[in-house]
C-alpha positions in Angstrom: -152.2 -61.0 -182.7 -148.9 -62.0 -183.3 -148.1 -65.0 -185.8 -145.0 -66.8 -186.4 -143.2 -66.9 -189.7 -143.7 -70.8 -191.0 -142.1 -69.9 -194.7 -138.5 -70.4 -193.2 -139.1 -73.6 -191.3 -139.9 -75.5 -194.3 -137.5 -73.8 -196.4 -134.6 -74.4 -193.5 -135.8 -78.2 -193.7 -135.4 -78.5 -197.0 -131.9 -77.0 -197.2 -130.9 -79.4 -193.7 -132.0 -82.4 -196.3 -130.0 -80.9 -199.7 -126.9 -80.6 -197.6 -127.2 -83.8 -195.9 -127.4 -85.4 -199.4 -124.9 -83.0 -200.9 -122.0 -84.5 -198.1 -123.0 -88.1 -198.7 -122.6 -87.8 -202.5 -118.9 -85.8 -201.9 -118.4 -88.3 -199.2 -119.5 -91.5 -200.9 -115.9 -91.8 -203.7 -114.5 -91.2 -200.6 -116.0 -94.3 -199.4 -115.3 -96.0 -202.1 -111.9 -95.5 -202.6 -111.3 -96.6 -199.0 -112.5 -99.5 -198.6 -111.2 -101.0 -202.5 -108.0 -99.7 -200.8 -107.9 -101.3 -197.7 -108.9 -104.5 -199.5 -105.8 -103.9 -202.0 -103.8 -103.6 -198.8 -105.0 -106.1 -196.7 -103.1 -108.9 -198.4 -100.2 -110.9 -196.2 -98.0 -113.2 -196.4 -96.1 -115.9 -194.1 -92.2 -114.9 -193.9 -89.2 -116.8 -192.2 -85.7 -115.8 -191.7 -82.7 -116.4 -189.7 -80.7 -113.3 -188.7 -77.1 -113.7 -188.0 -75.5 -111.1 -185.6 -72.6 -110.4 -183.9 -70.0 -107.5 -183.0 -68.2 -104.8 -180.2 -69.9 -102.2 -180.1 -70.5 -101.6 -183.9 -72.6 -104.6 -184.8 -73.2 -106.1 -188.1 -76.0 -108.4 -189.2 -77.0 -110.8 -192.2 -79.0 -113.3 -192.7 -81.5 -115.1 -195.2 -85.6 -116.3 -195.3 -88.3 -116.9 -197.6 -91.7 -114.8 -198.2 -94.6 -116.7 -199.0 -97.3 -114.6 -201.0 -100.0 -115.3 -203.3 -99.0 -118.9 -203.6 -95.2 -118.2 -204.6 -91.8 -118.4 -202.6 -89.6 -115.8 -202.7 -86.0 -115.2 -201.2 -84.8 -112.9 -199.0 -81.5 -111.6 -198.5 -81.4 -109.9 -194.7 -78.7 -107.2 -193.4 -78.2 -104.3 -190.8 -76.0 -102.7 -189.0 -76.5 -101.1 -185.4 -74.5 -99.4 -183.2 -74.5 -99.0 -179.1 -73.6 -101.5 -176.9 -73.1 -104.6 -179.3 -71.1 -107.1 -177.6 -71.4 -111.2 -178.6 -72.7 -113.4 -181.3 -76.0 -114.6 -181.7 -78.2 -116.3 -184.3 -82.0 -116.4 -184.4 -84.8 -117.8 -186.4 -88.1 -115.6 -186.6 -90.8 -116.6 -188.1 -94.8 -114.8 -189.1 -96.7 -112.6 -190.7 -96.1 -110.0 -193.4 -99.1 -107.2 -193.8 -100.1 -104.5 -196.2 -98.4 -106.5 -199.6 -99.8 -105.5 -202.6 -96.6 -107.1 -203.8 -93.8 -109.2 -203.1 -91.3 -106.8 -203.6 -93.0 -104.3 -201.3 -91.3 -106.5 -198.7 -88.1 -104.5 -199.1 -87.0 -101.8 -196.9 -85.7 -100.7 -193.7 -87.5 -101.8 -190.7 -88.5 -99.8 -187.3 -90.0 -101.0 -184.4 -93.6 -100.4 -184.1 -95.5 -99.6 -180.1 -93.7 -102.2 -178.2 -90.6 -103.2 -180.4 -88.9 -105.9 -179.4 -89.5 -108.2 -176.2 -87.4 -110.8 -175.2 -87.4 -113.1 -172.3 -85.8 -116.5 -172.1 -84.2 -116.4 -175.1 -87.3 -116.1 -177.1 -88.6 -112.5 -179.1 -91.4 -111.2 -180.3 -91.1 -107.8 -182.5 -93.3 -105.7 -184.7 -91.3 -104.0 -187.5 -92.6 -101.8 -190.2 -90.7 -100.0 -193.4 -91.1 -97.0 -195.2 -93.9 -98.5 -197.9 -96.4 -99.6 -194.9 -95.3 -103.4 -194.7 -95.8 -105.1 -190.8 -93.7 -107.4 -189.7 -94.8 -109.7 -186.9 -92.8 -112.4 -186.0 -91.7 -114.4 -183.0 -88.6 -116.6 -182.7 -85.7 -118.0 -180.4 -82.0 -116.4 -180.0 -79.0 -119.2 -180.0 -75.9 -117.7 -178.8 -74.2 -115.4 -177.0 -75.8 -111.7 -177.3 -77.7 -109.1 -174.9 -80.3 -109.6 -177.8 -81.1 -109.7 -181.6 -82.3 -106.2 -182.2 -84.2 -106.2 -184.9 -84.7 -102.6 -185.4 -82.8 -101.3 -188.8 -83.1 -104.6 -190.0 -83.2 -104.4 -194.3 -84.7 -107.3 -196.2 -84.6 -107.3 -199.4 -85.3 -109.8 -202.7 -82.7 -111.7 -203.7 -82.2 -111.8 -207.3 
């Protein structure tokens, strides 16, 4: 007759369910700590500017807009420069959403286009833009002037004091 061990099928059970509970109490600060994060993060704001552009082949940019937060205004102060094939003048007002604040001076920064970039057609953009400290930009507006098209990419907002 030939029997079957059954002391290490209980025994493997047992150490399946201490492992199990071992990785969720590891995993569980983890947890935690991700979603009082994303919370912190998920805070936005409505932002509005008006980007002034113009140039020959070196192209320079400025401009000014408001960030509403948290119930406060606060002004920003726009610039950038680009280079390529810049030729014209052009104005634009953009308006929408700011992501990811904690605070309103994580605003600041450089800006890159994110997936898409910039579309335009008709006169009328839509971009997605985020700097270095997480921050989205997305915003939509309408080009005046005469201008291929208001880049936005390498645009710098920052507070003004």
């Amino acid at each position: 007759m030939t029997s079957t061990p059954r002391s290490t099928a209980p025994a493997s059970k047992s150490r399946r369910r201490a492992l199990r509970a071992l990785v969720t109490l590891a995993a569980a600060p983890a947890v935690a700590t991700g979603i009082m994060s994303s919370a912190a993060e998920a805070a936005s704001g409505r932002i509005e500017f008006r980007v002034v552009r113009g140039g020959f082949i070196l192209g320079f940019g400025s401009g000014s807009g408001s960030l509403f937060f948290k119930g406060e205004r606060s002004s920003l102060k726009i610039g950038g420069v680009s280079l390529g094939a810049t030729v014209g003048l052009a104005s634009a007002d953009f308006v929408g959403r700011a992501r990811n604040l904690r605070q309103a001076r994580d605003i600041e920064g450089t800006y890159r286009a994110v997936g898409a970039g910039l579309a335009a057609a008709g006169g009328s953009a839509v971009a997605r833009l985020r700097n270095s400290r997480g921050v989205e930009l997305e915003v939509s507006g309408k080009q005046m002037g005469f201008m291929a098209s208001v880049d936005l990419s390498g645009l710098r907002i920052r507070l003004a004091r």
